[in-house]
MDTraj code that builds the backbone (N, CA, C; nanometers):
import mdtraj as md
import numpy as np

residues = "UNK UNK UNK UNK UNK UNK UNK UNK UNK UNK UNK UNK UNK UNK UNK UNK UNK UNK UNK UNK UNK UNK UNK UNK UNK UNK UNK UNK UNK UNK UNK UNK UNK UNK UNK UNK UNK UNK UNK UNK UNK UNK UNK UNK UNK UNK UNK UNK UNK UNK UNK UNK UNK UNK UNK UNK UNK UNK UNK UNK UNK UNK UNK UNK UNK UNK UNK UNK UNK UNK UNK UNK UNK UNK UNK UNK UNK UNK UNK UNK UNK UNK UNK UNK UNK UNK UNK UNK UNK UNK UNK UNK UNK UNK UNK UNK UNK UNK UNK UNK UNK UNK UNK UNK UNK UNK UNK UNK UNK UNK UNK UNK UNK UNK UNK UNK".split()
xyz = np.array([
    [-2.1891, 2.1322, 1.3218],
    [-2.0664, 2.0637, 1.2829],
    [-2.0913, 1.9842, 1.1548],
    [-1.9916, 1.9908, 1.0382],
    [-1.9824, 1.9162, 0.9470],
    [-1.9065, 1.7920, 0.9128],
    [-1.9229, 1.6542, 0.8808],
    [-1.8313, 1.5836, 0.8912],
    [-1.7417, 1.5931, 0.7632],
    [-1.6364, 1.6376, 0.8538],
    [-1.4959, 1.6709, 0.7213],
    [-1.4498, 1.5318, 0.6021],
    [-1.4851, 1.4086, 0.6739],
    [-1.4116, 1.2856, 0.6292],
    [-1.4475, 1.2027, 0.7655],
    [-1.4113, 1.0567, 0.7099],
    [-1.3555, 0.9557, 0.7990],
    [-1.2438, 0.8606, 0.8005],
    [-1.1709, 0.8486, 0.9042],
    [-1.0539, 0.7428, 0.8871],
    [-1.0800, 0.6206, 0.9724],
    [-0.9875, 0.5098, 0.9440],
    [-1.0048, 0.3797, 0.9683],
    [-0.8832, 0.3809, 1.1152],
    [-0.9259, 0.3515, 1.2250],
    [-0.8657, 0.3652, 1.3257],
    [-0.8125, 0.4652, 1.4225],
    [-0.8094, 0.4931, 1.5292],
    [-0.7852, 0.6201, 1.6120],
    [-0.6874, 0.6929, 1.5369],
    [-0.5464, 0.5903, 1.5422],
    [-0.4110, 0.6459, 1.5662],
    [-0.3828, 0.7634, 1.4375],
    [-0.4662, 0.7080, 1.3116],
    [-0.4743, 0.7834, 1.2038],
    [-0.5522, 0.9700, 1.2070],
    [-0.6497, 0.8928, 1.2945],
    [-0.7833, 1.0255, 1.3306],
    [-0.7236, 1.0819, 1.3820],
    [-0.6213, 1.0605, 1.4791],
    [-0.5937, 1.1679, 1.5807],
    [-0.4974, 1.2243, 1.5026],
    [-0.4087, 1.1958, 1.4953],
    [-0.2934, 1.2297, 1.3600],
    [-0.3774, 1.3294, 1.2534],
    [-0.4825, 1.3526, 1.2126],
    [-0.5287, 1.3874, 1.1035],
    [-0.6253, 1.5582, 1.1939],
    [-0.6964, 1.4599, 1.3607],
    [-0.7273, 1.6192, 1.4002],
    [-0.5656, 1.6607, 1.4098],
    [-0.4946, 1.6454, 1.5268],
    [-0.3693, 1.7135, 1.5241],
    [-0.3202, 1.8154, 1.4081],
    [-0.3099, 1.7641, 1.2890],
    [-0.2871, 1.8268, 1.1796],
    [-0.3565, 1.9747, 1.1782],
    [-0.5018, 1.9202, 1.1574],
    [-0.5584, 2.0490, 1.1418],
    [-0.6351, 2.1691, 1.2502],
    [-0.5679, 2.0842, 1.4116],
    [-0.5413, 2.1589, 1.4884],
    [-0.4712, 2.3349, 1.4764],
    [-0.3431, 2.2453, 1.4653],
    [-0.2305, 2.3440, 1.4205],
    [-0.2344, 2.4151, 1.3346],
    [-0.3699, 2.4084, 1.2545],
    [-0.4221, 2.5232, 1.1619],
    [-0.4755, 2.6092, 1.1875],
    [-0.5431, 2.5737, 1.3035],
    [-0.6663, 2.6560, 1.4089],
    [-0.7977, 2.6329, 1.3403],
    [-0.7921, 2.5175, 1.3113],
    [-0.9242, 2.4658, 1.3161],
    [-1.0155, 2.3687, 1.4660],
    [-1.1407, 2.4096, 1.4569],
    [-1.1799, 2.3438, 1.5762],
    [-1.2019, 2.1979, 1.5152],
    [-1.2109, 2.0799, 1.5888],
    [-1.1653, 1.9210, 1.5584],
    [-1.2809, 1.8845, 1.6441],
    [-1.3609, 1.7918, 1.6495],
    [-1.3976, 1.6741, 1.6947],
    [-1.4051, 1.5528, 1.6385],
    [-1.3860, 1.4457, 1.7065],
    [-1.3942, 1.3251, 1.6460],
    [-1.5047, 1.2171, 1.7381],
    [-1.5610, 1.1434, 1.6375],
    [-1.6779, 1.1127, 1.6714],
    [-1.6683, 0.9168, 1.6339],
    [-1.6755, 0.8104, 1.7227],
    [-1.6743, 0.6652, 1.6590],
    [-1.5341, 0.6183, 1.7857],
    [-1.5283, 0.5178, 1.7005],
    [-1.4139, 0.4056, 1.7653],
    [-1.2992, 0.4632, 1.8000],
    [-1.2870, 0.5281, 1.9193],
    [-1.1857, 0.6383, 1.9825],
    [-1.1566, 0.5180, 2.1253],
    [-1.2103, 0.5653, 2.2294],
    [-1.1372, 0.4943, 2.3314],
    [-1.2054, 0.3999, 2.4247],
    [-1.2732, 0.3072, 2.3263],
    [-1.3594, 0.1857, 2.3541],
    [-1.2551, 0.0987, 2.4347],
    [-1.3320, -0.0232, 2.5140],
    [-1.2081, -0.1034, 2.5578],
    [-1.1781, -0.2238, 2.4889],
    [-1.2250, -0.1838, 2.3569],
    [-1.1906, -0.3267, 2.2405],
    [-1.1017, -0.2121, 2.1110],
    [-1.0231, -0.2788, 2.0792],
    [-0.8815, -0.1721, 1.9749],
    [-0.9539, -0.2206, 1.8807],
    [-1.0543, -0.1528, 1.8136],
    [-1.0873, -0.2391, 1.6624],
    [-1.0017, -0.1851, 1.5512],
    [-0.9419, -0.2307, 1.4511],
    [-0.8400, -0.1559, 1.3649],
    [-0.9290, -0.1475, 1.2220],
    [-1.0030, -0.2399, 1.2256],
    [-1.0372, -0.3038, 1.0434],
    [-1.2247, -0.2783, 1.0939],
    [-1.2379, -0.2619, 0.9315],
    [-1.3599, -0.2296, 0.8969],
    [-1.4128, -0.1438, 0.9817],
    [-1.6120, -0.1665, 0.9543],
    [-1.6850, -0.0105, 0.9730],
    [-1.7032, -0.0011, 1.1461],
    [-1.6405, -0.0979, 1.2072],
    [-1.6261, -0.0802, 1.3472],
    [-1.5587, 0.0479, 1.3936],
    [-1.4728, 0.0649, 1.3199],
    [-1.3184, 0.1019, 1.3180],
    [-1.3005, 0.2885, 1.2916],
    [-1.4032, 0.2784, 1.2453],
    [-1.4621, 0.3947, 1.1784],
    [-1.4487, 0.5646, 1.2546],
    [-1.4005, 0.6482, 1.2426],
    [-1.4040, 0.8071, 1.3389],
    [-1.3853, 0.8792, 1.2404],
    [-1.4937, 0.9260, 1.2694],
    [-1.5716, 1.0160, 1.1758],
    [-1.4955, 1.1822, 1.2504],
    [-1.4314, 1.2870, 1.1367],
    [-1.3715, 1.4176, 1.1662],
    [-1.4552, 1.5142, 1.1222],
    [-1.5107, 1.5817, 1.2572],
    [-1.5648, 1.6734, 1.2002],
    [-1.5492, 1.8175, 1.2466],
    [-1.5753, 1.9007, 1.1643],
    [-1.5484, 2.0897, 1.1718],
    [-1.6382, 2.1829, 1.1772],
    [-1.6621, 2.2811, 1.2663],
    [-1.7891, 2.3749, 1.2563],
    [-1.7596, 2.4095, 1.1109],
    [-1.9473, 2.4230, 1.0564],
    [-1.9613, 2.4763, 0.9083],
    [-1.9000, 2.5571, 0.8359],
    [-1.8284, 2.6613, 0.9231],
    [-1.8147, 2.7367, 0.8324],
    [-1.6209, 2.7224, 0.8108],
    [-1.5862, 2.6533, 0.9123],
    [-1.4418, 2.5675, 0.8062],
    [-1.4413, 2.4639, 0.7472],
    [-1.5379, 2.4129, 0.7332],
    [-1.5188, 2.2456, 0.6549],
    [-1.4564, 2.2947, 0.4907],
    [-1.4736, 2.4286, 0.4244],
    [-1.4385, 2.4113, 0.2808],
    [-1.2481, 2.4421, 0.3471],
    [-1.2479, 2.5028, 0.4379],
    [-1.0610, 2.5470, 0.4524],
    [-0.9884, 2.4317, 0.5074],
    [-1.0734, 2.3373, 0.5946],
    [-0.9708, 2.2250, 0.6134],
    [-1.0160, 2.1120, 0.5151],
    [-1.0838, 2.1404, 0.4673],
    [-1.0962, 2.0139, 0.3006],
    [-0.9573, 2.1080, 0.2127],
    [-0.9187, 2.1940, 0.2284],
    [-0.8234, 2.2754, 0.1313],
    [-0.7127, 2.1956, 0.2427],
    [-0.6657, 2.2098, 0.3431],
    [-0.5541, 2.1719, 0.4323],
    [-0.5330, 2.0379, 0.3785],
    [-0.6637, 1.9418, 0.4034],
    [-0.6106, 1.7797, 0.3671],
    [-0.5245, 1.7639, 0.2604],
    [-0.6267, 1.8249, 0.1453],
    [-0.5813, 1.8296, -0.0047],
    [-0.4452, 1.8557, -0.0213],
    [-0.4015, 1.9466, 0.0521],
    [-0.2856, 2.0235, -0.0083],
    [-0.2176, 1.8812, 0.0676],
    [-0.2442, 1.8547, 0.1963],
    [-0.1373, 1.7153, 0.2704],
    [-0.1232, 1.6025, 0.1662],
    [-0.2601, 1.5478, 0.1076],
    [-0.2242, 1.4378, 0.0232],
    [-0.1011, 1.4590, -0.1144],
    [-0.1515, 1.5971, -0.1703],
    [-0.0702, 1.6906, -0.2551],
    [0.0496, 1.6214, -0.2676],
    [0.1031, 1.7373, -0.1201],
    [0.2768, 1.7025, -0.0687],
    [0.2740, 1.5855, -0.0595],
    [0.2551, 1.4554, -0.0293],
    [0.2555, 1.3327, 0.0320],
    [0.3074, 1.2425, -0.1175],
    [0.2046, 1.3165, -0.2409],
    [0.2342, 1.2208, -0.3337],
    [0.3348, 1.2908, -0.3741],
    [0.3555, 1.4113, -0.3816],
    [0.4837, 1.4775, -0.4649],
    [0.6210, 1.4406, -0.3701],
    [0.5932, 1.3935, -0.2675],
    [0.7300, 1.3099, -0.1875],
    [0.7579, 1.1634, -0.2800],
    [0.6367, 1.1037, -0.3096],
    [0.6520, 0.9347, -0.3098],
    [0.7404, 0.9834, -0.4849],
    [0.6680, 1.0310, -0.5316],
    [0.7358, 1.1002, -0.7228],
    [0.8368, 1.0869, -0.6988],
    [0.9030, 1.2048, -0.5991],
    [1.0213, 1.2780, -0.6173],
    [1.1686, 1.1907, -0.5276],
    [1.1342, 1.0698, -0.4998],
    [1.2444, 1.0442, -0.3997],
    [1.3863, 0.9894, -0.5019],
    [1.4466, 1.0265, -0.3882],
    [1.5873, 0.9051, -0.5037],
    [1.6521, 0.8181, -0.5489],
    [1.5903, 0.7264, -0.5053],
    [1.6003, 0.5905, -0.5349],
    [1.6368, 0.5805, -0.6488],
    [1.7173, 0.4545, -0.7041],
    [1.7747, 0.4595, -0.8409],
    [1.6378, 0.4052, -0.9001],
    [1.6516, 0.4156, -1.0527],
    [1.5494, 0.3383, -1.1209],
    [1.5279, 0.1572, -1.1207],
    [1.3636, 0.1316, -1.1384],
    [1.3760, -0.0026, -1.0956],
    [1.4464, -0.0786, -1.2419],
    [1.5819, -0.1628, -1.1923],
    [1.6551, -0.2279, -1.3453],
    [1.5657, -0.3513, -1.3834],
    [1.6195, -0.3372, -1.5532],
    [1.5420, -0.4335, -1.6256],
    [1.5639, -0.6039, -1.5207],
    [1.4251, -0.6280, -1.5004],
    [1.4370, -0.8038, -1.4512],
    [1.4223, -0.9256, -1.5195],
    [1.4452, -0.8855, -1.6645],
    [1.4267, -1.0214, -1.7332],
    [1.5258, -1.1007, -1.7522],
    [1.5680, -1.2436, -1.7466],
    [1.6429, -1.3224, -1.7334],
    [1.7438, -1.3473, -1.8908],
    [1.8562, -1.3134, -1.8378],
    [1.9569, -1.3192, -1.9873],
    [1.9158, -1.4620, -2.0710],
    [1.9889, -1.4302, -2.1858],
    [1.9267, -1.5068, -2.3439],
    [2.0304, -1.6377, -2.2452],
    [2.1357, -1.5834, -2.2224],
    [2.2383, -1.7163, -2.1823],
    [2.2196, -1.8372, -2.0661],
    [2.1466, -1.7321, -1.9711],
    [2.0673, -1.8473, -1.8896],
    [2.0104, -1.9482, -1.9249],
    [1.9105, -1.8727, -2.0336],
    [1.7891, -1.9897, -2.0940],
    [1.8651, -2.1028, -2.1687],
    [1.9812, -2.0636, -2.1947],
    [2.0362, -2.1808, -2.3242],
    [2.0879, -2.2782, -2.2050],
    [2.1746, -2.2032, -2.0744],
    [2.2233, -2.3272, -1.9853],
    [2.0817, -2.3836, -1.9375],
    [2.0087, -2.3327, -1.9081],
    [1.8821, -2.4020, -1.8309],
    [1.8263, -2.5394, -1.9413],
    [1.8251, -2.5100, -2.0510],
    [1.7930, -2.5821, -2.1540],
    [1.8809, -2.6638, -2.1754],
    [1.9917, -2.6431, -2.1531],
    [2.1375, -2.7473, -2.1560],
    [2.1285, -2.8333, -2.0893],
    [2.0640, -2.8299, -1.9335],
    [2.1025, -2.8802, -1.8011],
    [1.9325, -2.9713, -1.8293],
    [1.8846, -2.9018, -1.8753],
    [1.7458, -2.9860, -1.8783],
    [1.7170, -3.1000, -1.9614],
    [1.8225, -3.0720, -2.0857],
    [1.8089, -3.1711, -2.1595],
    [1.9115, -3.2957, -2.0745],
    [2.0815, -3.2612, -2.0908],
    [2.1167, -3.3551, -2.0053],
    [2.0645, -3.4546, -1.9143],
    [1.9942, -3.3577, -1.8196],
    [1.9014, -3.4382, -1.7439],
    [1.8249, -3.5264, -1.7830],
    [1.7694, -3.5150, -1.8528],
    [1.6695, -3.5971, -1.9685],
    [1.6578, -3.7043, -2.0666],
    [1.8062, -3.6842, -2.0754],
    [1.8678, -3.7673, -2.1946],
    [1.8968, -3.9527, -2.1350],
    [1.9374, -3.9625, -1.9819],
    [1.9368, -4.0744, -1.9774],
    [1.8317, -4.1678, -1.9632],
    [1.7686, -4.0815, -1.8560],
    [1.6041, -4.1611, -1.8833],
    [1.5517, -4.1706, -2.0129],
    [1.5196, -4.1259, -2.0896],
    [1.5088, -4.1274, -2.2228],
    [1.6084, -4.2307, -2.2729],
    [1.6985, -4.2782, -2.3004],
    [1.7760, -4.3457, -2.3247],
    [1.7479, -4.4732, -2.2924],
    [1.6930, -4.5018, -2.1879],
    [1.6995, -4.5973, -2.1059],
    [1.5671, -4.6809, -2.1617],
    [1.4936, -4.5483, -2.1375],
    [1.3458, -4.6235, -2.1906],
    [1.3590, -4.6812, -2.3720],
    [1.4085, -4.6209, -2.4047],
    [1.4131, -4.6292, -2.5552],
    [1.4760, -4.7868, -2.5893],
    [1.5974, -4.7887, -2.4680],
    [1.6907, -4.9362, -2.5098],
    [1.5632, -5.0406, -2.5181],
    [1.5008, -4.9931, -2.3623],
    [1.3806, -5.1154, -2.3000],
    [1.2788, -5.1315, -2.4004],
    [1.2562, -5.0347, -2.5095],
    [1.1474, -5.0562, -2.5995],
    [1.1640, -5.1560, -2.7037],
    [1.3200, -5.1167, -2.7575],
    [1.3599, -5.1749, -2.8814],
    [1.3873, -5.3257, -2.8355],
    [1.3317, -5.4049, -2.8881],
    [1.4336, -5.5740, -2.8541],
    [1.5786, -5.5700, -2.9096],
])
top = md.Topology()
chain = top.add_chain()
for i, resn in enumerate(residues, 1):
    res = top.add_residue(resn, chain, resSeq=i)
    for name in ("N", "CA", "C"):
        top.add_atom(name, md.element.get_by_symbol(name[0]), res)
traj = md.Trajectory(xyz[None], top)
């Protein structure tokens, strides 16, 4: 047996033999399967997929082609485009309006208190 890859948690591994089940590939998985602690994170976590030798190059071709499709989904969806987010010229002038206002009496105030 060759190890095809490894994934981070069962639910993924099994999902990933399943896959290449249905190819008619033979599957074992080997690591953090059905311990009585759920580890999710890090090298605890770890299940290792592996394939007799002489399919490991046809289901390394199966994954490939899955990640393939996977990204040519995330490309291709339809979502509108993300719109420009920068804040209009007119904002900045009220923000600057409202800031000075603000500003102006304290300032004022101090200025009377300076002068005799």
């Amino acid at each position: 047996m060759t190890r095809l890859t490894s994934v981070y948690g069962s639910f993924g591994a099994r999902v990933m033999a399943a896959r290449l089940e249905a190819e008619g590939f033979d599957v074992q998985l080997r690591g953090s399967l059905d311990g009585p602690y759920a580890v999710t994170v890090g090298e605890m976590a770890r299940v290792d997929v592996f394939v007799p030798d002489e399919q490991a190059g046809d289901a390394s071709l199966v994954l490939l082609v899955d990640e393939v499709d996977e990204a040519d989904e995330i490309l291709d969806d339809d979502r509108p485009p993300i719109r420009d987010r920068r804040v209009p010229r007119w904002c900045v002038g009220v923000a600057v309006v409202l800031l000075g206002a603000g500003l102006l009496p304290p300032a004022a105030h101090l200025l009377h208190q300076a002068l005799p």
